[in-house]
N, C-alpha and C positions, 0 to 999 in steps of 0.2 A: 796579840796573844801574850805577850812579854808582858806587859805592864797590868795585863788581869793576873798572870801566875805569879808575878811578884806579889801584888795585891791581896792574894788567898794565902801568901810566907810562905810560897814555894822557892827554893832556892834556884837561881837562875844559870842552866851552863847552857852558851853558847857559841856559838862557831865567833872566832876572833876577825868579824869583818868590820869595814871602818864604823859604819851606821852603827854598831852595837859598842865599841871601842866607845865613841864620841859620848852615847849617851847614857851608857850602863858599866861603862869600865868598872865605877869604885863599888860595885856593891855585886857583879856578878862573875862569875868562874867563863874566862874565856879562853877558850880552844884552839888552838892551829890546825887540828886535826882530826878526824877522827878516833884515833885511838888514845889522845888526851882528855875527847870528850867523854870516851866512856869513861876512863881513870877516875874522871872528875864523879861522875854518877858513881860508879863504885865507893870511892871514898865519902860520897853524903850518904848512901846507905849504909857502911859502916859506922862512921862516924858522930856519932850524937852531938856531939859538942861544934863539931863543923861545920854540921848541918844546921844545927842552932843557928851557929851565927851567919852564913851565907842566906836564912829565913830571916834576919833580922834587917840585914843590908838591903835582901827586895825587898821589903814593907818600908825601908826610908825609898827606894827608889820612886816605889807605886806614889809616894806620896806628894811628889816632885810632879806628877803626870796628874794627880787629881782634879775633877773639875774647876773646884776652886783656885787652884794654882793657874792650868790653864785659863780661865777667866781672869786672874791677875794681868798676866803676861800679855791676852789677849786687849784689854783694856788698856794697857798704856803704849801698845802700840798704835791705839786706833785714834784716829782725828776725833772731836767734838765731836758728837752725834748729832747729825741734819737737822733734828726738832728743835737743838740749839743754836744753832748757827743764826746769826743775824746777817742782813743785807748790808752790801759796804755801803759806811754809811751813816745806820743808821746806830742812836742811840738806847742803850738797854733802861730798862723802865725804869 
């Protein structure tokens, strides 16, 4: 659900645990607590201009998580695909 309300330039506060630290640090408001989490929501409902730009940083987030990025990432980790692969051996046409 992070990376679709990023997605829609919802600004993102979250509880400051490591999984969210690791991959959301530079673009979302993170919390130790409850009652910094609300701080945090308070001041984007006040705040036009903060809220702005915490809606700016999840739309680069989302964008990092996109299919196409994943499918980048995912392809070069992946060995030659099977229908390419030749038998040891032999030689390509």
């Amino acid at each position: 659900m992070v990376v679709e309300a990023s997605a829609a330039g919802l600004p993102l506060v979250l509880f400051e645990l490591p999984a969210f630290r690791e991959h959301f640090a530079e673009g979302a408001i993170l919390a130790p607590s409850r009652g910094e989490l609300a701080n945090a929501v308070r001041r984007l409902a006040v705040d036009q201009e903060f809220h702005a730009d915490r809606a700016r940083a999840a739309r680069t987030i989302a964008r990092r998580f996109s299919a196409a990025s994943s499918a980048e990432v995912l392809f070069a980790l992946a060995p030659e695909p099977a229908h390419r692969r030749r038998p040891k051996g032999e030689e390509p046409p």
